[in-house]
PDB file of N, H, CA, C and O in Angstrom:
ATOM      1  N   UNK A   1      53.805  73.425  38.723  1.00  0.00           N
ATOM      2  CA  UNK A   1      53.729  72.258  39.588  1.00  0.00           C
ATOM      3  C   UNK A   1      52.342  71.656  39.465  1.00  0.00           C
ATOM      4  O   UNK A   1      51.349  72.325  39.751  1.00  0.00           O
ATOM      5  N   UNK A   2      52.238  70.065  38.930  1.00  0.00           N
ATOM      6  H   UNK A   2      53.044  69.521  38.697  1.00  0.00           H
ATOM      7  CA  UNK A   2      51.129  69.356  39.315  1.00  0.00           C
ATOM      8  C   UNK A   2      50.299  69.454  40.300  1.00  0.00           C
ATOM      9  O   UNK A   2      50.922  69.617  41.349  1.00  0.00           O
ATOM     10  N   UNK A   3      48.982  69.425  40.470  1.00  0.00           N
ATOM     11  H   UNK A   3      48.477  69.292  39.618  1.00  0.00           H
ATOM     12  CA  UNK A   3      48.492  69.066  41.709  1.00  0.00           C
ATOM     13  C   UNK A   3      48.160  67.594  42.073  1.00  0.00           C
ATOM     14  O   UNK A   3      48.176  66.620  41.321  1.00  0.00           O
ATOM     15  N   UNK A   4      47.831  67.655  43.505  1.00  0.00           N
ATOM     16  H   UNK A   4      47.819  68.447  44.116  1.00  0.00           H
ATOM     17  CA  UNK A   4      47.699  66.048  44.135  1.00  0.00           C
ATOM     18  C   UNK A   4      46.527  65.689  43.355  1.00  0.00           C
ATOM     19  O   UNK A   4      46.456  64.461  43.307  1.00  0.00           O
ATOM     20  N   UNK A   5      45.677  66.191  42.792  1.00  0.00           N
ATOM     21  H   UNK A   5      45.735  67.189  42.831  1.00  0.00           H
ATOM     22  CA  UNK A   5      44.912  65.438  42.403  1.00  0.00           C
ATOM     23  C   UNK A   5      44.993  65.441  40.353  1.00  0.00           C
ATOM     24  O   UNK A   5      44.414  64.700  39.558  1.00  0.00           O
ATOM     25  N   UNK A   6      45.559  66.122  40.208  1.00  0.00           N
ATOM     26  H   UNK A   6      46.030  66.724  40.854  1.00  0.00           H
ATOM     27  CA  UNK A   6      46.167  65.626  39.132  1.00  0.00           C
ATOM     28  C   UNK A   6      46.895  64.864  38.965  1.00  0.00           C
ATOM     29  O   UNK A   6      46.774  64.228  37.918  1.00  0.00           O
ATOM     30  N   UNK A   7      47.814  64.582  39.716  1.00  0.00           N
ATOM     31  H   UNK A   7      47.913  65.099  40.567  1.00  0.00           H
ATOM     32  CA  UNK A   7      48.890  63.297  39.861  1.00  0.00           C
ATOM     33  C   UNK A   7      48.451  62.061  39.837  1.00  0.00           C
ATOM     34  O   UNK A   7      48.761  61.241  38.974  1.00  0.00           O
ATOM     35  N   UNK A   8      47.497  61.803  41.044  1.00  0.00           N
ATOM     36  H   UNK A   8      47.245  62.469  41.746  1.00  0.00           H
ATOM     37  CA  UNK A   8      46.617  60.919  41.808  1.00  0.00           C
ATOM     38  C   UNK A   8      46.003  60.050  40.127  1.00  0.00           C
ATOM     39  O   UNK A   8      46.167  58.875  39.800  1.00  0.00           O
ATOM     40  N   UNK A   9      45.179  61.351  39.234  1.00  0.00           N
ATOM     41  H   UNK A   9      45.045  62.306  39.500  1.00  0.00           H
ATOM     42  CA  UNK A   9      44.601  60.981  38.428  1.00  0.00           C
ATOM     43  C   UNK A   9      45.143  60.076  37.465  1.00  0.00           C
ATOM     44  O   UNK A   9      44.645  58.999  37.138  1.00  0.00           O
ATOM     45  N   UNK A  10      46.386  60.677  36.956  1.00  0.00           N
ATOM     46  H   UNK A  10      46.790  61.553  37.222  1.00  0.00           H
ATOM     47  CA  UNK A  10      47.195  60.048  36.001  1.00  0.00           C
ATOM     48  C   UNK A  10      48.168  58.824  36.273  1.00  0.00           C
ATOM     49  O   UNK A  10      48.953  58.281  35.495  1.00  0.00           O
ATOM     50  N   UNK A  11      47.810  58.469  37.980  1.00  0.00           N
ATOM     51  H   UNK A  11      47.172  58.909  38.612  1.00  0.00           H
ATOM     52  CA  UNK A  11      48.850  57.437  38.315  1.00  0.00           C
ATOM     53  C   UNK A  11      47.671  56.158  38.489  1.00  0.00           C
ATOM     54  O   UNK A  11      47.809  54.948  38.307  1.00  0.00           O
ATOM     55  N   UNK A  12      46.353  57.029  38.956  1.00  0.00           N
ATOM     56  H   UNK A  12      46.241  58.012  39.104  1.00  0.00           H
ATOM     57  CA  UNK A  12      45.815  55.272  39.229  1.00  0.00           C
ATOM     58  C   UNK A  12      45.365  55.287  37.248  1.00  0.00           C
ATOM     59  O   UNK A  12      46.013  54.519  36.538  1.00  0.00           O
ATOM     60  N   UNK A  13      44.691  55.847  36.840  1.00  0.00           N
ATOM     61  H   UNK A  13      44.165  56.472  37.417  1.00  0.00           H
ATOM     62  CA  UNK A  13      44.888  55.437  35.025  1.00  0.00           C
ATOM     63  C   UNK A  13      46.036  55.442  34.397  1.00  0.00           C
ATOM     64  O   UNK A  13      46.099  55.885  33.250  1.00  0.00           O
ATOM     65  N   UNK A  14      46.910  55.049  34.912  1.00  0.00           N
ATOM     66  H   UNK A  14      46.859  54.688  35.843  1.00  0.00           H
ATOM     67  CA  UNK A  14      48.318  54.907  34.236  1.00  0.00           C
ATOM     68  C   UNK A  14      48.595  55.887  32.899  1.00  0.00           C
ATOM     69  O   UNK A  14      49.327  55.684  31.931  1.00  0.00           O
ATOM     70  N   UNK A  15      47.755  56.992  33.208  1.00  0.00           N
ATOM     71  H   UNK A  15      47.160  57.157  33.995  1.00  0.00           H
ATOM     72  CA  UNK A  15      47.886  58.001  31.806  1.00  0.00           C
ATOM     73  C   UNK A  15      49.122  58.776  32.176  1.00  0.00           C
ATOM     74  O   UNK A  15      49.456  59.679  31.409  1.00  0.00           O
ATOM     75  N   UNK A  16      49.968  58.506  33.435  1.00  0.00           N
ATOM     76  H   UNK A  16      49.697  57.773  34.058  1.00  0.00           H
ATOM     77  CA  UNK A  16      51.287  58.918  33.062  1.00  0.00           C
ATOM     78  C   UNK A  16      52.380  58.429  32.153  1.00  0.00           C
ATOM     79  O   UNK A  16      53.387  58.983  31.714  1.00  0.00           O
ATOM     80  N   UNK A  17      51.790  57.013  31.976  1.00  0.00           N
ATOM     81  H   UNK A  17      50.971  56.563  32.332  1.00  0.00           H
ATOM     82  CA  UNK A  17      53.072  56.916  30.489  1.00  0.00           C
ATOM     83  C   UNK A  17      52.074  57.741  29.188  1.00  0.00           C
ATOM     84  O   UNK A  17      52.645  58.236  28.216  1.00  0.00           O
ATOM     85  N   UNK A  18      51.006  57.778  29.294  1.00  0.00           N
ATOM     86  H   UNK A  18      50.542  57.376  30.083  1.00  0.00           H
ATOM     87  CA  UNK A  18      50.889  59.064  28.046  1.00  0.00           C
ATOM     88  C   UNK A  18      51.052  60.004  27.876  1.00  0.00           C
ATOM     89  O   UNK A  18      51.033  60.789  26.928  1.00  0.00           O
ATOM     90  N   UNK A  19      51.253  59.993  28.940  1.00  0.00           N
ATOM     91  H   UNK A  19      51.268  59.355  29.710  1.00  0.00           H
ATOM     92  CA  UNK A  19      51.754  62.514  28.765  1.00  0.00           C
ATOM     93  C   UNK A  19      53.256  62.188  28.501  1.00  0.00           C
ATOM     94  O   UNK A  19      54.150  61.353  28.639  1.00  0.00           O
ATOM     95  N   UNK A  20      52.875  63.580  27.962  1.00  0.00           N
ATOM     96  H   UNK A  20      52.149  64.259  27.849  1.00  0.00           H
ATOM     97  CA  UNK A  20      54.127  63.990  27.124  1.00  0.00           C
ATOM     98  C   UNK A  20      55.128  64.019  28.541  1.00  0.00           C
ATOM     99  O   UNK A  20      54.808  63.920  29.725  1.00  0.00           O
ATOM    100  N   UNK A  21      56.590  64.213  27.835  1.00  0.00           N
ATOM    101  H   UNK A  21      56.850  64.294  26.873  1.00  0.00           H
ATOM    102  CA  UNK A  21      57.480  63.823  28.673  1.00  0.00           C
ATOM    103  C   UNK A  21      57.190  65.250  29.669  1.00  0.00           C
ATOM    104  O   UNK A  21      56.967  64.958  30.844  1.00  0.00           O
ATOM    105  N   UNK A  22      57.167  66.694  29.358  1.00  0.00           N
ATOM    106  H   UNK A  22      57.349  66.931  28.404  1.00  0.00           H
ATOM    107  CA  UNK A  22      57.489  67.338  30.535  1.00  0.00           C
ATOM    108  C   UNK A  22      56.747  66.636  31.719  1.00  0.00           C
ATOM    109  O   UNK A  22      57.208  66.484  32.850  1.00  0.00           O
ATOM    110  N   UNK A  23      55.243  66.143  31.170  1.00  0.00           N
ATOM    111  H   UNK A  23      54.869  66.266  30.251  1.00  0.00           H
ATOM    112  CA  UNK A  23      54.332  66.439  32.361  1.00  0.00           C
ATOM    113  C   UNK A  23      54.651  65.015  33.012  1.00  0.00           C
ATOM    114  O   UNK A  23      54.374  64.892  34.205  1.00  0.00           O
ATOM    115  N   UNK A  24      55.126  64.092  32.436  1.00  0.00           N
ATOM    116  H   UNK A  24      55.351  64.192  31.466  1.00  0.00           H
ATOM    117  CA  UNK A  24      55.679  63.178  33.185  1.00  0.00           C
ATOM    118  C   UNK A  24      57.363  63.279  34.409  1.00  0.00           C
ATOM    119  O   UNK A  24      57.877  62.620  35.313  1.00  0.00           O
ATOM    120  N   UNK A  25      57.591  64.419  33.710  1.00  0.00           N
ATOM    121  H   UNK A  25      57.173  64.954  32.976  1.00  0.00           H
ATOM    122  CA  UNK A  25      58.847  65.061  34.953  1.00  0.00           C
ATOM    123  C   UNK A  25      57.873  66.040  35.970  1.00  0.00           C
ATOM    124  O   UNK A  25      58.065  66.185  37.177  1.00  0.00           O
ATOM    125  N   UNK A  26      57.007  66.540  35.334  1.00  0.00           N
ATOM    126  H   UNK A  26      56.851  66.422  34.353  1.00  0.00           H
ATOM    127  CA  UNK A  26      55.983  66.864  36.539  1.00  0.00           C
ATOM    128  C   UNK A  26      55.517  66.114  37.516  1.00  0.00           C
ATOM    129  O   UNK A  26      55.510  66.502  38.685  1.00  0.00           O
ATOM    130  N   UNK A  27      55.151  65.147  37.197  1.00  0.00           N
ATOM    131  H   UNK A  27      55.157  64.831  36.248  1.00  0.00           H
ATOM    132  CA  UNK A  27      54.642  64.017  37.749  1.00  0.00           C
ATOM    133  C   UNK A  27      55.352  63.345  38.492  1.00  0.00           C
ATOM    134  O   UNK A  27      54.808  62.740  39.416  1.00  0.00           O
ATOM    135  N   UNK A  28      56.814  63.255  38.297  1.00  0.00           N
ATOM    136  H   UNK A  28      57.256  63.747  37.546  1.00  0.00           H
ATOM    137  CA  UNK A  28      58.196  62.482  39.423  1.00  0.00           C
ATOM    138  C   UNK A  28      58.477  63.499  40.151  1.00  0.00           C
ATOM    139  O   UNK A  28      58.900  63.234  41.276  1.00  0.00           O
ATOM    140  N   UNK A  29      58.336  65.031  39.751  1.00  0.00           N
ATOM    141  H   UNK A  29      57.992  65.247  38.837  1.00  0.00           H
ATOM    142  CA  UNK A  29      58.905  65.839  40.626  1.00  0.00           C
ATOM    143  C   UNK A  29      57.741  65.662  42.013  1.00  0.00           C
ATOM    144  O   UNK A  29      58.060  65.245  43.127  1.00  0.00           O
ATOM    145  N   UNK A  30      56.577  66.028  41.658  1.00  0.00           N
ATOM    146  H   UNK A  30      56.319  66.367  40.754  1.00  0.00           H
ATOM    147  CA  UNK A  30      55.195  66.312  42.395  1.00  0.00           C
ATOM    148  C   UNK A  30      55.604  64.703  42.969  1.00  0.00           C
ATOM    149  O   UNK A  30      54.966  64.669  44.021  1.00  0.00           O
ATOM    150  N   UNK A  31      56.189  63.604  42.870  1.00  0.00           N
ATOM    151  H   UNK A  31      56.708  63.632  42.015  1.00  0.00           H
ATOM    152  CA  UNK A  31      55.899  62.538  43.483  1.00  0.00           C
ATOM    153  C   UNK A  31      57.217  62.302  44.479  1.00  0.00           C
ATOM    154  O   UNK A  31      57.341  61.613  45.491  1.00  0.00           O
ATOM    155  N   UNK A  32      58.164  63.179  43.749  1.00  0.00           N
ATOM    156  H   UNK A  32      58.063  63.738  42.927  1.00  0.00           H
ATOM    157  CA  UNK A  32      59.554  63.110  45.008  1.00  0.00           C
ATOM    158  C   UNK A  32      59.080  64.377  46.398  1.00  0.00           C
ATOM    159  O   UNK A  32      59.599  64.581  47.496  1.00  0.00           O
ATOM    160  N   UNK A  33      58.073  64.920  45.816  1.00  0.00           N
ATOM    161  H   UNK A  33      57.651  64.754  44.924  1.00  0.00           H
ATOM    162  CA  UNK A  33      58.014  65.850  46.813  1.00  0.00           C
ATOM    163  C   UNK A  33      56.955  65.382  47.893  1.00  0.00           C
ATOM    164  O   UNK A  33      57.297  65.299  49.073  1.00  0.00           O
ATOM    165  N   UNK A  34      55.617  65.063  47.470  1.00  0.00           N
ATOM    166  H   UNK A  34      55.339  65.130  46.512  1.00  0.00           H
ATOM    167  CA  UNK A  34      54.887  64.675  48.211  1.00  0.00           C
ATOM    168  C   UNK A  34      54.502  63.415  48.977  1.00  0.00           C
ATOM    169  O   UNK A  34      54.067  62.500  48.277  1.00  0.00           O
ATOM    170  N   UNK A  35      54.557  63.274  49.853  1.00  0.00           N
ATOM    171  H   UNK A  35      54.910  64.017  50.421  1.00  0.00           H
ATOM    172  CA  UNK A  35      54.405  61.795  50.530  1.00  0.00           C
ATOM    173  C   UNK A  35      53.219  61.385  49.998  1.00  0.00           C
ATOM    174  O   UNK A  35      53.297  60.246  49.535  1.00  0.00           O
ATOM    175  N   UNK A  36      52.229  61.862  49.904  1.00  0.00           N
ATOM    176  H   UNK A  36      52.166  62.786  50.280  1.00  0.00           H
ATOM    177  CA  UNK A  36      51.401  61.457  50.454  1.00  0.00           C
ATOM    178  C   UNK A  36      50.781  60.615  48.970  1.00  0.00           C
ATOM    179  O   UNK A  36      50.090  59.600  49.062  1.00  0.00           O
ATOM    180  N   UNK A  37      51.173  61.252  47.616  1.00  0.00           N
ATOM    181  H   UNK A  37      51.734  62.076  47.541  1.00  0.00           H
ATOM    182  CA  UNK A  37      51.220  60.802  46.303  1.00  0.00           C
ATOM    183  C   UNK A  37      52.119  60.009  46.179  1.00  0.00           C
ATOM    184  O   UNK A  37      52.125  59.307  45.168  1.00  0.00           O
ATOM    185  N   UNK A  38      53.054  59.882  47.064  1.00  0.00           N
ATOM    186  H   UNK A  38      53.050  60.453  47.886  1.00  0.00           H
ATOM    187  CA  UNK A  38      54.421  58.889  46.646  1.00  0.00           C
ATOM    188  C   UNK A  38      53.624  57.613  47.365  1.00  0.00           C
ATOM    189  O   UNK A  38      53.704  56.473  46.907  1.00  0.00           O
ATOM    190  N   UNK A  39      52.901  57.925  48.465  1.00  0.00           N
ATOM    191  H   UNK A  39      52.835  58.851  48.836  1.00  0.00           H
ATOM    192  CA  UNK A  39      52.441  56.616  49.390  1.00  0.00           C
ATOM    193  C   UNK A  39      51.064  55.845  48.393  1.00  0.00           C
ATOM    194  O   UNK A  39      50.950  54.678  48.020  1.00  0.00           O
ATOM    195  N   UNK A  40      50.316  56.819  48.218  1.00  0.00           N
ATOM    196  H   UNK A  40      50.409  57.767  48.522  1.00  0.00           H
ATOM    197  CA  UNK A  40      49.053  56.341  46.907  1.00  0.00           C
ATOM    198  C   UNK A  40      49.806  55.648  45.831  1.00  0.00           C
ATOM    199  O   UNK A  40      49.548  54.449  45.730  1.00  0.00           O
ATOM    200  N   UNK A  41      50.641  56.116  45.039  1.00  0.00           N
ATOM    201  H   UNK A  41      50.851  57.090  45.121  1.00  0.00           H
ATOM    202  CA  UNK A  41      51.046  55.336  43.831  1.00  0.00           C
ATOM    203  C   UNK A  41      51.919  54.140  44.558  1.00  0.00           C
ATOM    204  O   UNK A  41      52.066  53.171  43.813  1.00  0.00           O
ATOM    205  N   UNK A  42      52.396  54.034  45.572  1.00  0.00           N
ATOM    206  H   UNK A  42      52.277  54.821  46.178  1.00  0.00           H
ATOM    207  CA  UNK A  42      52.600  52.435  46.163  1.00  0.00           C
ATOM    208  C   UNK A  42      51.615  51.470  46.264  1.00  0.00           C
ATOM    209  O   UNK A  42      51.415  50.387  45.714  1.00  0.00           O
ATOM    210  N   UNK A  43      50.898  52.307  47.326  1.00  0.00           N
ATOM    211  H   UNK A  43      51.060  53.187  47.773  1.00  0.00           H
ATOM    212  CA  UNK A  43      49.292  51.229  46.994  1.00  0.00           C
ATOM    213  C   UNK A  43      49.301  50.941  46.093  1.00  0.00           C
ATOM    214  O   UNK A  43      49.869  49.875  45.855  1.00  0.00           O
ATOM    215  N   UNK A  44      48.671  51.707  44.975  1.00  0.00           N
ATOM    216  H   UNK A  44      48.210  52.573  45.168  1.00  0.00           H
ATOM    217  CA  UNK A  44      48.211  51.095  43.371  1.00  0.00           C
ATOM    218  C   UNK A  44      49.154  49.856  42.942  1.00  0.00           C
ATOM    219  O   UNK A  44      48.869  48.690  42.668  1.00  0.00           O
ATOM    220  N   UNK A  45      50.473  50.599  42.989  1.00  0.00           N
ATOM    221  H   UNK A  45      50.704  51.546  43.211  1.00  0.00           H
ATOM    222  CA  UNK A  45      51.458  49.451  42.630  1.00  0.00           C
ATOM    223  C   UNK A  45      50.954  48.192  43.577  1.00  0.00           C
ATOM    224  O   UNK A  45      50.490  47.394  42.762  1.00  0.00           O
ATOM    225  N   UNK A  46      50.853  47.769  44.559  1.00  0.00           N
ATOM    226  H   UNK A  46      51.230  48.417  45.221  1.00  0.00           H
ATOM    227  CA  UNK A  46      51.109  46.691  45.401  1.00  0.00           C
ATOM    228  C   UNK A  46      49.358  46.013  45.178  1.00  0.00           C
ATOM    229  O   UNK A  46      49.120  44.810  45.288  1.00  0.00           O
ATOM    230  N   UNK A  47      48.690  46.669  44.977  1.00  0.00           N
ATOM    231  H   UNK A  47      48.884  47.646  44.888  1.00  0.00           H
ATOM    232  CA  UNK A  47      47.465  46.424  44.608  1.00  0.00           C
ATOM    233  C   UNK A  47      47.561  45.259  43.059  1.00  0.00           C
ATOM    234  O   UNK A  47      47.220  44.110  42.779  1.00  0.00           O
ATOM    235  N   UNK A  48      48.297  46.516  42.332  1.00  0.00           N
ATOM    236  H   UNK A  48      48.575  47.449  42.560  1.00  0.00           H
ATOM    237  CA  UNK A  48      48.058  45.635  40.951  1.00  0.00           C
ATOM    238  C   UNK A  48      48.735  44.421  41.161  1.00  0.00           C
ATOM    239  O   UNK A  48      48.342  43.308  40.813  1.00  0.00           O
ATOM    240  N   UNK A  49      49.501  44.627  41.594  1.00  0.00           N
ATOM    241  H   UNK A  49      49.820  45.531  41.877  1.00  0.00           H
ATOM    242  CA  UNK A  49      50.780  43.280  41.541  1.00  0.00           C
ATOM    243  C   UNK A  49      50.076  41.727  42.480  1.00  0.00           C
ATOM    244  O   UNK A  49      50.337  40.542  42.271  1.00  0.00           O
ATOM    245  N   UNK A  50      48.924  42.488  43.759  1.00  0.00           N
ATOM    246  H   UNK A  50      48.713  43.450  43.929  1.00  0.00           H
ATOM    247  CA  UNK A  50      48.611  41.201  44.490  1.00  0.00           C
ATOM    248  C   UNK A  50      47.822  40.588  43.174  1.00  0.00           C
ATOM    249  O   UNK A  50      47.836  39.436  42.741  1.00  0.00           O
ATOM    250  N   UNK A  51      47.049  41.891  42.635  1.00  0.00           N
ATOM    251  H   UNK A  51      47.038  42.827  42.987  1.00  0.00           H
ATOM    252  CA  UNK A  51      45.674  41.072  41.607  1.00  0.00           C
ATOM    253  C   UNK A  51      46.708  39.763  40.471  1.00  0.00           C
ATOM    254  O   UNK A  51      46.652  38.555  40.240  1.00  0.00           O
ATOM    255  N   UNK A  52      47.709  41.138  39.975  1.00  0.00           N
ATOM    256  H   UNK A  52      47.754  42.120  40.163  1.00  0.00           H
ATOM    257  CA  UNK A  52      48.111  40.146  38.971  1.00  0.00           C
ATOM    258  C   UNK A  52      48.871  38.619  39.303  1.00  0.00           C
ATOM    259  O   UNK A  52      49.120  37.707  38.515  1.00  0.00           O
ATOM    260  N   UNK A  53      49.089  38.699  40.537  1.00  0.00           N
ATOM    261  H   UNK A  53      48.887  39.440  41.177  1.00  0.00           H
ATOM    262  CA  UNK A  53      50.016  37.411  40.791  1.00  0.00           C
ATOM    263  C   UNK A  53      48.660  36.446  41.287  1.00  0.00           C
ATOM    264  O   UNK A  53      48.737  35.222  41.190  1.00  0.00           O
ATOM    265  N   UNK A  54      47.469  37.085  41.802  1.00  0.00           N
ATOM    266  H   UNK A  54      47.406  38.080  41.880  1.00  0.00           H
ATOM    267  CA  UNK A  54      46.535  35.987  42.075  1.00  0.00           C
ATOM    268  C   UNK A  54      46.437  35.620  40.969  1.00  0.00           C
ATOM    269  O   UNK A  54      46.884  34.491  40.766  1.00  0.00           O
ATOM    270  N   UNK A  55      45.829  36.365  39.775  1.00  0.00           N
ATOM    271  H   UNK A  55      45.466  37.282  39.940  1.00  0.00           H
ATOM    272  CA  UNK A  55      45.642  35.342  38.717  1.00  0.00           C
ATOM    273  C   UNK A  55      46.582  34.848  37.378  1.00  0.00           C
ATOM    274  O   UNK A  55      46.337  34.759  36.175  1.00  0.00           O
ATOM    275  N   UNK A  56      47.702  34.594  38.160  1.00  0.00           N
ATOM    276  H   UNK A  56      47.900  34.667  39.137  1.00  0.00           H
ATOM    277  CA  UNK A  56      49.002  34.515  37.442  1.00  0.00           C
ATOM    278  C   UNK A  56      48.730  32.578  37.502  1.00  0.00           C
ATOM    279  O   UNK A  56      48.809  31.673  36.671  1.00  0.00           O
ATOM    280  N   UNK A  57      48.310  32.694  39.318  1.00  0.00           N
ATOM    281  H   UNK A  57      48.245  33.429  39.992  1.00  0.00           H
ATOM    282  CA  UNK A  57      48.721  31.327  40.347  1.00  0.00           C
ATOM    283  C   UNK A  57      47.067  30.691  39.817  1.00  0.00           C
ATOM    284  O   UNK A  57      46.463  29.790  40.400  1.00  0.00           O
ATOM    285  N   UNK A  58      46.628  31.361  38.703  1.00  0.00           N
ATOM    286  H   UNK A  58      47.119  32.092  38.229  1.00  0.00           H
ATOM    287  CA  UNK A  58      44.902  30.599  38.936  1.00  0.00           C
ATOM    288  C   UNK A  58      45.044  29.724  37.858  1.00  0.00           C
ATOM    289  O   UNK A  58      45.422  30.280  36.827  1.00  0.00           O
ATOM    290  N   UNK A  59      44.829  28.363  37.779  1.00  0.00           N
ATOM    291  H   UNK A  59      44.522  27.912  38.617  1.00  0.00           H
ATOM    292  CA  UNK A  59      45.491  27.271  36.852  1.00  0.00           C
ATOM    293  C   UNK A  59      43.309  26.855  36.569  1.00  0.00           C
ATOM    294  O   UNK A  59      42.385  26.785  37.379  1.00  0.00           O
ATOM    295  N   UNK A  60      43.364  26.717  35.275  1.00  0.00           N
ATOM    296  H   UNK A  60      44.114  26.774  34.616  1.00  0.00           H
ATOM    297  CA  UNK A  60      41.545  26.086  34.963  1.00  0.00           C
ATOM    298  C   UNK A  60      42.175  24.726  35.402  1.00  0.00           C
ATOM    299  O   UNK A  60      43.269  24.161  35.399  1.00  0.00           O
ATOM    300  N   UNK A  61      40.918  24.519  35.769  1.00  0.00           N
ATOM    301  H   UNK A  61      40.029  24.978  35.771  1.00  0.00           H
ATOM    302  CA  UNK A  61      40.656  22.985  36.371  1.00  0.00           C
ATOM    303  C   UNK A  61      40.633  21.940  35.431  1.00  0.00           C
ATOM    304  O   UNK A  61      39.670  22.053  34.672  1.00  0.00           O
ATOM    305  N   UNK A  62      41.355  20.950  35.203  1.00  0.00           N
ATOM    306  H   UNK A  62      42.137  20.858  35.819  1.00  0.00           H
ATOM    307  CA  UNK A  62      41.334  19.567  34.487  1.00  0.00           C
ATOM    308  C   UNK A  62      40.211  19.318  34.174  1.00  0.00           C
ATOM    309  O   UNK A  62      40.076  18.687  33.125  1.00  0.00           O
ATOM    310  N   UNK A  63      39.108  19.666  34.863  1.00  0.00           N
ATOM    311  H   UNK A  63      39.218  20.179  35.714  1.00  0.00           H
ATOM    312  CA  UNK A  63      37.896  19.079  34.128  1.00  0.00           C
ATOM    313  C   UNK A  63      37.212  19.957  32.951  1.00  0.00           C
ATOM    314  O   UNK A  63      36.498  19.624  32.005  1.00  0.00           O
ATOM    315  N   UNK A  64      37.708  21.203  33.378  1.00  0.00           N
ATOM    316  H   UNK A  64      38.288  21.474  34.146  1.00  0.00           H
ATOM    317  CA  UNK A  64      37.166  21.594  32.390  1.00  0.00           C
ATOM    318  C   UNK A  64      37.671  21.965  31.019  1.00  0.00           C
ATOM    319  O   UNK A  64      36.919  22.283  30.098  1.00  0.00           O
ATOM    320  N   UNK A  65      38.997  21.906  30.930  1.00  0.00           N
ATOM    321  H   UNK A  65      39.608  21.647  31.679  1.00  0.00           H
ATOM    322  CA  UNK A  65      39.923  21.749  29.869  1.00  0.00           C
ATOM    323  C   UNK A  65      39.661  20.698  29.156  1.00  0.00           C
ATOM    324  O   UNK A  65      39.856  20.743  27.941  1.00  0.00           O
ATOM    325  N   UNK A  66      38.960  19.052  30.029  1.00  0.00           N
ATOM    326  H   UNK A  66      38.802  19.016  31.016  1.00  0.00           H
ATOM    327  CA  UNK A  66      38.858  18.346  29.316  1.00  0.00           C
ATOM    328  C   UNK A  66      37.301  18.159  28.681  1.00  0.00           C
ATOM    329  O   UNK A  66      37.020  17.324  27.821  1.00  0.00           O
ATOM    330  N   UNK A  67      36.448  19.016  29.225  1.00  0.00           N
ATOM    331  H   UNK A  67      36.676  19.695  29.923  1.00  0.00           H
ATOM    332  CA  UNK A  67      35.300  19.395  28.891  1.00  0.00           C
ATOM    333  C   UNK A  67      35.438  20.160  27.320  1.00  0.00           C
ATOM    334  O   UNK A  67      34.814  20.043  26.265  1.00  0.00           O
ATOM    335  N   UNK A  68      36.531  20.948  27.750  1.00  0.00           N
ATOM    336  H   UNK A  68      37.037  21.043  28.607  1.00  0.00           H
ATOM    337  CA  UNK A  68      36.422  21.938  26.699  1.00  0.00           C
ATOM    338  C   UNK A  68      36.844  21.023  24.937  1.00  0.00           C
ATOM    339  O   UNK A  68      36.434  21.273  23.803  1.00  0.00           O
ATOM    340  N   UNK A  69      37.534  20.258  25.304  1.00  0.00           N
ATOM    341  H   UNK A  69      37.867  20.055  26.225  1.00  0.00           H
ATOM    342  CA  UNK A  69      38.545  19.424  24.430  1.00  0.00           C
ATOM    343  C   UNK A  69      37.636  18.527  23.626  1.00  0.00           C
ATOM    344  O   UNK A  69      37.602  18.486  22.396  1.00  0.00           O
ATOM    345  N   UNK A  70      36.774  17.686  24.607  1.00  0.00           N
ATOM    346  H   UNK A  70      36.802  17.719  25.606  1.00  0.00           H
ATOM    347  CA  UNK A  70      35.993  17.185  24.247  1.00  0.00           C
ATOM    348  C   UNK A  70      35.019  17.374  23.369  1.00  0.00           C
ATOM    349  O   UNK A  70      34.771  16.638  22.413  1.00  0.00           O
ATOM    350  N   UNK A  71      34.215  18.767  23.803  1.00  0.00           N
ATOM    351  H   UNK A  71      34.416  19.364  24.580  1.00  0.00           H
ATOM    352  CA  UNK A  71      33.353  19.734  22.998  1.00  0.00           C
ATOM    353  C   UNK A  71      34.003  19.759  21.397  1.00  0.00           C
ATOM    354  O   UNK A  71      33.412  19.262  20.438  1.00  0.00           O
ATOM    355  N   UNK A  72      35.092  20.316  21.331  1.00  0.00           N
ATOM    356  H   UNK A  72      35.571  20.720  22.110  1.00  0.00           H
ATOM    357  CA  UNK A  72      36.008  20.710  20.096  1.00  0.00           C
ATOM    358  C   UNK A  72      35.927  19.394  19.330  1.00  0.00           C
ATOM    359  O   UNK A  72      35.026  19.403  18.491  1.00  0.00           O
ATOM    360  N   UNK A  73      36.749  18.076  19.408  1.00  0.00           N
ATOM    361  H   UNK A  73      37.481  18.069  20.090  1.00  0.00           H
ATOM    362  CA  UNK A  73      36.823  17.416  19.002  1.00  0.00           C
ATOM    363  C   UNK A  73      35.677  16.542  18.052  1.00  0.00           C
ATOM    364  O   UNK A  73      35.695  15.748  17.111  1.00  0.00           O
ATOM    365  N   UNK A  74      34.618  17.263  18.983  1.00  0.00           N
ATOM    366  H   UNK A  74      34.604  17.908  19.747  1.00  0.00           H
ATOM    367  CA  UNK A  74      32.853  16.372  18.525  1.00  0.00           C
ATOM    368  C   UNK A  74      32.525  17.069  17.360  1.00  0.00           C
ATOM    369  O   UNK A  74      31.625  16.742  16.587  1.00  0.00           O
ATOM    370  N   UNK A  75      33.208  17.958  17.251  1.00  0.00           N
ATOM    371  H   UNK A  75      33.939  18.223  17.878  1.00  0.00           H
ATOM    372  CA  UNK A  75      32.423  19.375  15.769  1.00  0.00           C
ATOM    373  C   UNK A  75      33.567  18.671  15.070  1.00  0.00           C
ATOM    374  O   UNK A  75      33.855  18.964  13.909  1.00  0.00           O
TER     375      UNK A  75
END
């Protein structure tokens, strides 16, 4: 059996899709069992997902696209 802080480790570095498959059934077992690793790897999840959708919604500004365009065009 994994420990919590082995788990912990491999879930916030996402080095659980690199281990080999047992230790990744280690890793679901140790996570069906423990709350408290099942509640941490939610965070992380809900964490990554606010970051990635903030800068999903982050659009560059017109001016500077046309800054940028401008620049290009002069060379």
């Amino acid at each position: 059996m994994m420990t919590c802080k082995e788990v912990s480790t491999a879930v916030a570095s996402d080095g659980a899709a690199r281990l080999p498959w047992t230790k990744r059934v280690g890793v679901r077992l140790h996570l069906l069992m423990c709350r408290h690793c099942r509640r941490y790897a939610a965070q992380l999840a809900a964490i990554g997902s606010a970051v990635r959708r903030l800068y999903r919604d982050e659009v560059p500004s017109k001016s500077l696209e046309d800054s940028i365009l401008n620049s290009v065009k002069k060379k």
